[in-house]
N, C-alpha and C positions, 0 to 999 in steps of 0.2 A: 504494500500500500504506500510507503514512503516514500517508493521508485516513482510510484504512477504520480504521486502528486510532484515530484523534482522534476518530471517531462513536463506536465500540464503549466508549471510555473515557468519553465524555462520555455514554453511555445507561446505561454500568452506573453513574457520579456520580450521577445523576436516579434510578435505581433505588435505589439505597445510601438515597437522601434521603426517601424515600416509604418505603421499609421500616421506616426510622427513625422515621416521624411515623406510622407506625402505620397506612400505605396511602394512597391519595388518596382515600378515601371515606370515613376517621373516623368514626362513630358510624356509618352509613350501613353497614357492613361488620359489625355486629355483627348476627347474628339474634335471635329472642325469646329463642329459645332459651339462648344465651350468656348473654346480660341477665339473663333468668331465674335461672341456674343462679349465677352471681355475687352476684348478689344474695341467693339460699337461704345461701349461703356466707356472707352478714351477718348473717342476720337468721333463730335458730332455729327458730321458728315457721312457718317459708314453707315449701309445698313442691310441687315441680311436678309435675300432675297430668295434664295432657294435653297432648303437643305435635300439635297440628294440621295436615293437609294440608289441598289443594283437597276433596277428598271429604266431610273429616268435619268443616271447619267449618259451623258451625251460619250462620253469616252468608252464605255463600256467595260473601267476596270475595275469600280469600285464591289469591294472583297474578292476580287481575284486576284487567283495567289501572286505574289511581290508587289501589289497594286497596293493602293490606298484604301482604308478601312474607314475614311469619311470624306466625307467634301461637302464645304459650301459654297457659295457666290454670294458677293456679295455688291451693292452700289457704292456709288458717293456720288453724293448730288453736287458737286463742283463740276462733274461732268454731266455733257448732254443724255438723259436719258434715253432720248429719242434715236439715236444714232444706231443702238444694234438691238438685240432680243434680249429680253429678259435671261438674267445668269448666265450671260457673254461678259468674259473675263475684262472685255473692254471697254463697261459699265462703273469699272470697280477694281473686282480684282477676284481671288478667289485662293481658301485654303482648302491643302489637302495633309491627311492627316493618316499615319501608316503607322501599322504593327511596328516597326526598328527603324533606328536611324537608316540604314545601312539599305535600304528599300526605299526608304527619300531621298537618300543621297542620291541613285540610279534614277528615282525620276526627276530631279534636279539637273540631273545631267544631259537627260536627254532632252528637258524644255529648255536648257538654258543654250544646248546644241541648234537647235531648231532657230528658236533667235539669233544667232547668232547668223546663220544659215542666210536668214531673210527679216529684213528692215521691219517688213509687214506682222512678225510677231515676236518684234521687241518688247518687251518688257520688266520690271524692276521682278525680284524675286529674289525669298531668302527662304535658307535651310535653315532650321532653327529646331535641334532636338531630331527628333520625328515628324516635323512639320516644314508643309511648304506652302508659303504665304507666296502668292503672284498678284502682282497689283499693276493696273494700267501704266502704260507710257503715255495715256492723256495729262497726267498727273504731273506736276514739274518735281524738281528731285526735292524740293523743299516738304511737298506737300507728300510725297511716297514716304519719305525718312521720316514722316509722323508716323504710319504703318511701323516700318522696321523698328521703331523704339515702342510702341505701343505692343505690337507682337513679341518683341525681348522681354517688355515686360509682363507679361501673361503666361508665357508658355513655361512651365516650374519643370 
């Protein structure tokens, strides 16, 4: 009996200690969603527009395996809304939000390739944890790098 309680003590200490640091999976555990919605919270201009499932993303990756496990889109009214469709990256901007770093970083790389590629989908964008924040090039850089300090600060 004195064994089982020295387990049960030392698994709720490890539990206490992980609750405490905000789970074992730190930014990993945050959806777009969240990110999203935290960050609306900094920055009055932002607002989110569409949260996305398997069905109605437009990419068709979301929960396929190495793909992103959320995404949003999101606006900002400094820009013309009128210009594209609703939850076009080029409204706003858009986070995507993955099981491991290490599976944002690969699609980091590939949208950052792509811009890079062509003028027509340049864009700001930061890796941050498990997360990939994409925010219009309507945007001047003053007005994007409220994004990247706003998403530094939310993403734990």
């Amino acid at each position: 009996m004195k064994r089982s309680v020295g387990v049960i003590t030392a698994i709720a200490v490890v539990l206490v200690g992980l609750v405490g640091c905000g789970g074992a999976g730190g930014s990993d555990d945050q959806s777009a969603e969240d990110v999203a919605n935290a960050m609306a919270d900094r920055i009055s201009t932002m607002t989110v527009t569409v949260v996305y499932n398997a069905e109605t993303d437009p990419n068709t990756l979301l929960g396929r395996p190495g793909q992103y496990s959320s995404k949003v889109a999101f606006a900002d009214s400094r820009i013309d809304q009128d210009s594209a469709e609703k939850g076009d990256t080029e409204l706003g901007g858009s986070i995507e939000s993955f099981p491991d770093s290490s599976s944002a970083k690969r699609r980091a790389n590939y949208v950052q390739a792509i811009a890079k590629s062509s003028g027509l989908f340049a864009e700001y964008s930061w890796l941050i944890g498990a997360h990939l924040v994409r925010v219009a090039k309507q945007l001047t850089p003053e007005q994007a790098e409220e994004y990247e300090q706003a998403a530094k600060a939310v993403i734990n």
